[in-house]
C-alpha positions as CSV (number, residue, x, y, z in Angstrom):
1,X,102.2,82.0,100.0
2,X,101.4,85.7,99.8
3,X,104.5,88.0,98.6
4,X,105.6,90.0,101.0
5,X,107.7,93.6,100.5
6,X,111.3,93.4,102.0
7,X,111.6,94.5,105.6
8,X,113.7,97.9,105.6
9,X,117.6,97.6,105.6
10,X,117.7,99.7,108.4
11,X,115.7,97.5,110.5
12,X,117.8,96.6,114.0
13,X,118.8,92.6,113.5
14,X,116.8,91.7,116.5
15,X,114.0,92.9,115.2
16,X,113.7,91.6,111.7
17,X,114.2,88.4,112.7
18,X,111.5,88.5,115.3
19,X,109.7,90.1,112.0
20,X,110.7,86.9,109.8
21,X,109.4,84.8,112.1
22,X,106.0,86.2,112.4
23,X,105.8,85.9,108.7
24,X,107.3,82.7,108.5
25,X,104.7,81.0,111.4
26,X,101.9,82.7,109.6
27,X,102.7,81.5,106.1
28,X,103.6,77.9,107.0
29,X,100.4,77.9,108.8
30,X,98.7,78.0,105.4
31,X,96.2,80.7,107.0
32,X,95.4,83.9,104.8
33,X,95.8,87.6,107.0
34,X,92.2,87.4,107.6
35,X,92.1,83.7,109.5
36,X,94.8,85.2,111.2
37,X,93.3,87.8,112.6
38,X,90.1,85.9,112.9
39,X,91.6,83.3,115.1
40,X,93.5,85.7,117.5
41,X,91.2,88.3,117.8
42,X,93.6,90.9,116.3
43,X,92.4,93.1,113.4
44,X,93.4,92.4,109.9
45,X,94.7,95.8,110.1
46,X,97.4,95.3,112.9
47,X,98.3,91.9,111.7
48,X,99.6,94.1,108.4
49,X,100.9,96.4,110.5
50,X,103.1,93.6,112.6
51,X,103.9,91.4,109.7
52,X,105.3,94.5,107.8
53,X,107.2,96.0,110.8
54,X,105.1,99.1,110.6
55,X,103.9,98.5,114.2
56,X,105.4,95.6,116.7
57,X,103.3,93.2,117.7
58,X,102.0,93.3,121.4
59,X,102.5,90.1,123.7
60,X,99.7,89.1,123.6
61,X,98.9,88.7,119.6
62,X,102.4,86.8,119.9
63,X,100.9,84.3,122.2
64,X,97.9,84.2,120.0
65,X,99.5,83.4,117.1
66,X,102.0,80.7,118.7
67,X,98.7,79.2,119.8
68,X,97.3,78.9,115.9
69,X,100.0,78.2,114.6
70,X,101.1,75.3,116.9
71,X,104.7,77.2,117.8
72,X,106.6,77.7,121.2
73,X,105.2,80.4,123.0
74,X,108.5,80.6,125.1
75,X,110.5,80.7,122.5
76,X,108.4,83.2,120.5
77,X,107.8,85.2,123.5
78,X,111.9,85.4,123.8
79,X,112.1,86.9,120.7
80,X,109.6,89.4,121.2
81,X,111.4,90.9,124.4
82,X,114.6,91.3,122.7
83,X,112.5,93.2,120.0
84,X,110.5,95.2,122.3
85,X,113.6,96.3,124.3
86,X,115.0,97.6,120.9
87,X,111.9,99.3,120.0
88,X,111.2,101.1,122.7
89,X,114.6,102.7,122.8
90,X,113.7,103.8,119.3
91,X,110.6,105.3,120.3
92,X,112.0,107.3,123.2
93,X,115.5,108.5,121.8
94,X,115.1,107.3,118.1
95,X,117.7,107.9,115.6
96,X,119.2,111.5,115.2
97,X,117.2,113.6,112.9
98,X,118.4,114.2,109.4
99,X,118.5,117.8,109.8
100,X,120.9,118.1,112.7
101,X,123.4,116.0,111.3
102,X,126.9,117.5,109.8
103,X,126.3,118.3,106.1
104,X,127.7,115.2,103.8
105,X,127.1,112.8,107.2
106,X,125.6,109.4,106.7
107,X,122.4,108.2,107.9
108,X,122.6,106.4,111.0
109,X,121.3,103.1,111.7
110,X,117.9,103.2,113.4
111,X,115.2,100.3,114.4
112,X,112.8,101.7,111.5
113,X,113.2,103.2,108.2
114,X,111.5,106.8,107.7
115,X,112.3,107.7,111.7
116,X,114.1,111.0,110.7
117,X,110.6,112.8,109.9
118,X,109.2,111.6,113.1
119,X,112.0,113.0,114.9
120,X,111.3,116.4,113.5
121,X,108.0,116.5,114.3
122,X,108.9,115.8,118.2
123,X,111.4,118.4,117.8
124,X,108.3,120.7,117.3
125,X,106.8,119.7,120.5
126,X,109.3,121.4,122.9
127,X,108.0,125.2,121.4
128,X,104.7,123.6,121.2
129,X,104.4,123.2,124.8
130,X,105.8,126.6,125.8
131,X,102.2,128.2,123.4
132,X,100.4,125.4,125.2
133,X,102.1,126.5,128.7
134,X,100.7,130.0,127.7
135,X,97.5,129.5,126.6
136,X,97.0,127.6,130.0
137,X,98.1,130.9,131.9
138,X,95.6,133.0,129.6
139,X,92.6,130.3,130.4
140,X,93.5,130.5,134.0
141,X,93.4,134.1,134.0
142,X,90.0,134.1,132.3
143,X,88.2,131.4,135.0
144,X,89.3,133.8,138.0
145,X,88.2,137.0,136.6
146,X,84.8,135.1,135.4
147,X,82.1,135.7,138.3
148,X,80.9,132.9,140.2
149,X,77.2,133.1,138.5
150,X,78.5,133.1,134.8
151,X,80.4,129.9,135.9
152,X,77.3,127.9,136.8
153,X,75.3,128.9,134.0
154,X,78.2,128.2,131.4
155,X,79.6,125.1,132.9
156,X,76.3,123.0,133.3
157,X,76.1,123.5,129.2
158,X,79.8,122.2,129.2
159,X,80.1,119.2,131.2
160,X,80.4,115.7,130.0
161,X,78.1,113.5,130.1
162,X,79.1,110.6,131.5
163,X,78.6,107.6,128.6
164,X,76.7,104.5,129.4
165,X,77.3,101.4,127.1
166,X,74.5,100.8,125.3
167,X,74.9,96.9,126.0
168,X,76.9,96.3,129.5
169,X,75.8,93.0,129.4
170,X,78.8,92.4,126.5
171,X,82.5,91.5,127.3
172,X,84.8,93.7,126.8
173,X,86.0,94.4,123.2
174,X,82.5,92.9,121.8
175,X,80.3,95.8,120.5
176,X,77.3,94.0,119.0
177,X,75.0,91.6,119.9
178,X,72.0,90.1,118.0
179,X,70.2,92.3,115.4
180,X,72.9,94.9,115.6
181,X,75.4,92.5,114.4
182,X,73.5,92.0,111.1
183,X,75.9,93.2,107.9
184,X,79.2,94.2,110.3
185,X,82.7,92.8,110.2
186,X,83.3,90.1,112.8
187,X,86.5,90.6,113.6
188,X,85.9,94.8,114.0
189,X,83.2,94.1,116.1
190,X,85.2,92.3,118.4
191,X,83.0,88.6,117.1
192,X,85.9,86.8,116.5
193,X,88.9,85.6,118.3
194,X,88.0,83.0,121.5
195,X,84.1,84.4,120.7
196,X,83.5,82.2,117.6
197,X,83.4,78.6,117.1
198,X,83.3,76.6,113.4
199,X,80.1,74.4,113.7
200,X,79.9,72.9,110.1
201,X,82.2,73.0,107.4
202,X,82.9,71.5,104.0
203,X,85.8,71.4,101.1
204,X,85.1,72.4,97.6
205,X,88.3,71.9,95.4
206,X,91.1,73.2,97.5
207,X,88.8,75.8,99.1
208,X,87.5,75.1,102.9
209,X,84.4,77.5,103.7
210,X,83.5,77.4,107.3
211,X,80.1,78.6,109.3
212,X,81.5,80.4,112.3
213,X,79.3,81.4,115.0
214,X,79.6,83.7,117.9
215,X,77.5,82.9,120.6
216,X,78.3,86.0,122.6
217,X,77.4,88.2,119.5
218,X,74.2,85.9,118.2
219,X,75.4,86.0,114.7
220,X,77.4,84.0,112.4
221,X,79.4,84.1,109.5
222,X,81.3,82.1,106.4
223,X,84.9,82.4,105.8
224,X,86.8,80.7,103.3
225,X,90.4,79.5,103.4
226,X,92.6,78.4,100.6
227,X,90.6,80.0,98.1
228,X,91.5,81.6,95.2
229,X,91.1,85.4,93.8
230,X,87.8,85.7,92.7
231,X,85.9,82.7,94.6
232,X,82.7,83.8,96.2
233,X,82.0,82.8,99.6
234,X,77.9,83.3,101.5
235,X,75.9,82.9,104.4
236,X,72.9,82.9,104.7
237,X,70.0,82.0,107.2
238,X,66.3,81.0,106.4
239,X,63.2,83.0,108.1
240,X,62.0,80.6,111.5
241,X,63.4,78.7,113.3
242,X,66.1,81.1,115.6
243,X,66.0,83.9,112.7
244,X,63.0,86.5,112.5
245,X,64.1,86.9,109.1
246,X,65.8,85.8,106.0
247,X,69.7,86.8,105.3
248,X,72.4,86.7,103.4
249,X,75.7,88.1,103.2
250,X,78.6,87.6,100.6
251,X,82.5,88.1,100.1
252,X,84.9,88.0,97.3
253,X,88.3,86.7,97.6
254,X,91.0,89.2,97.2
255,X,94.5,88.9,97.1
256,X,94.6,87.1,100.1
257,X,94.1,83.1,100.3
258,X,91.1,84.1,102.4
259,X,88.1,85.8,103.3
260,X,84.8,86.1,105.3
261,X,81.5,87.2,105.4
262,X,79.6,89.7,106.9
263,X,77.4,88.7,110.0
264,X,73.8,87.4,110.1
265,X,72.2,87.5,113.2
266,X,71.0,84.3,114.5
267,X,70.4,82.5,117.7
268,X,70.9,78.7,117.0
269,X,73.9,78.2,114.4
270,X,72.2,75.2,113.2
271,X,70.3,77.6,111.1
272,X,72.9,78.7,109.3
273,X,74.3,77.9,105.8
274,X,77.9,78.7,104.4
275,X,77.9,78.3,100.8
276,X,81.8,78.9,98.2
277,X,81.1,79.4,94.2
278,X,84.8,78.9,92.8
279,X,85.8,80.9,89.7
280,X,86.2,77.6,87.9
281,X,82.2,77.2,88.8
282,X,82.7,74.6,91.0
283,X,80.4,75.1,94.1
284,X,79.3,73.7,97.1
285,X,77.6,74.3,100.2
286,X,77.9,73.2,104.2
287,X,74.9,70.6,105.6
C-alpha cells in the first residue's frame, strides 16, 4: 500500500474519519490512484485531492467508489453528510483569521489546516467590491453618454459568439471520439469511468495488464495493476482490420501500483493488444 502523509491535526473529527475511510476502501481494494479514478470516472487529480483532504469528495465519487470497492453505499454516504455539513460551515464562516486574533492567542480549531490565509484573502473582497461597485458606475456612465451609432458598430465586434460543440453527438463529459482520441489521457478525456469495458487481459508475475476499450470514444487503452516502479506497460493496434493505421502507445509505472496508456483509436477492440515488460524482464502480452 501507497504511504500516505498524515491528515492535518486540525482536521474536524468527522471529517478525518470520513478521510480514513476513503483511504482505507481504496487501499484494501488493492487498486493504484489511477484504477481508482479509472473506474469511477473521477480524475486522478481529484482522487489526490479527496484522499488527502485538500478537497472533499462529492456524493457522487463516494458512490463510485463504494461501488468498486464493494462497500456500503449507505453507510459511506452517512459519513459523507456529516462531513459535508462540517465543511461547508468551514467554507462560509471558516476559522478566525490569524491576524485579528488577540496577540499571544492560540490558534483555533478549524476543519482544514492553512484556512487563516484564505480568510485574509476574503477579507480583501469587501473593499474589492466597493472599486468593483465603482468601476460599474463609471462603465454605466460611459454606455449612456456613447451615441446610439458608436454602440452598434462597437458591440457587433464585441459579442460572443455562441460556441457549438464540435461533436454533439458525445455524452456529456466525453470530449473525443475516434481519431481525435489518438495519444490523450482516457480518463481527462472523459473515456473512462462506465465508458470503458476490459475485453482481454492477462497476468505476468504479480502484474495484471488490461485492454480497455471505450466504445463511446472508439479507442482503447492498456492499464496495468499491481505493478511495480519501473514496469512498462503498451498498446498497440495493427494497420486493417478496424484501424486505418498502426499504433502504439506506452506508460511507465511510477510510484503508484498502477498505470495506463495513452489511447489508440480503434473501432473493434478485438484489434487491440496490451502488452507489460517487468523490470525483472519478465514480459507478456494479452491474446
Amino acid at each position: 500500500m501507497p504511504r500516505r502523509k498524515a491528515l492535518p491535526s486540525e482536521l474536524d473529527p468527522r471529517v478525518a474519519e470520513f478521510v480514513g475511510q476513503l483511504r482505507l476502501l481504496v487501499d484494501r481494494s488493492g487498486l493504484g490512484i489511477a484504477a481508482v479514478a479509472d473506474r469511477t470516472g473521477y480524475s486522478r487529480a481529484s482522487w489526490e485531492r479527496y484522499l488527502s483532504a485538500g478537497l472533499l469528495a462529492p456524493k457522487g465519487a463516494v458512490v463510485a467508489l463504494a461501488e468498486v470497492t464493494g462497500a456500503s453505499p449507505v453507510q459511506l454516504v452517512t459519513m459523507w453528510e456529516q462531513a459535508e455539513r462540517v465543511w461547508s460551515r468551514s467554507e462560509m464562516f471558516g476559522p478566525e483569521p490569524e491576524d485579528a486574533r488577540p496577540v499571544g492567542a492560540g490558534a483555533g480549531v478549524g476543519v482544514r489546516s492553512g484556512e487563516g490565509a484564505a480568510w485574509r484573502k476574503r477579507g480583501l473582497a469587501l473593499p474589492l467590491a466597493g472599486v468593483v461597485g465603482v468601476l460599474v458606475l463609471v462603465a454605466a456612465a460611459v454606455y449612456l453618454t456613447r451615441g446610439a451609432g458608436e454602440e452598434d458598430v462597437a458591440g457587433a465586434s464585441k459579442r460572443p459568439v455562441a460556441s457549438v460543440s464540435p461533436r454533439p453527438d458525445l455524452p456529456p463529459g466525453v470530449e473525443c471520439g475516434g481519431a481525435s482520441c489518438a495519444g490523450k489521457d482516457p480518463e481527462t478525456m472523459g473515456c473512462g469511468g462506465r465508458f470503458a469495458t476490459t475485453v482481454t487481459s492477462v497476468t505476468v508475475g504479480g502484474a495484471l495488464v488490461e485492454v480497455r476499450y471505450s466504445e463511446t470514444c472508439g479507442a482503447a487503452w492498456a492499464r496495468v495493476t499491481s505493478a511495480g516502479v519501473g514496469d512498462r506497460v503498451e498498446v498497440s493496434v495493427a494497420a486493417g482490420g478496424s484501424a486505418s493505421a498502426s499504433a502504439k502507445e506506452t506508460a511507465v509505472v511510477g510510484t503508484d501500483v498502477d498505470t495506463y496508456t495513452p489511447m489508440v483509436a480503434v473501432k473493434d477492440a478485438g484489434d487491440v493488444r496490451a502488452c507489460v515488460t517487468l523490470k525483472s524482464g519478465q514480459a507478456g502480452c494479452t491474446a
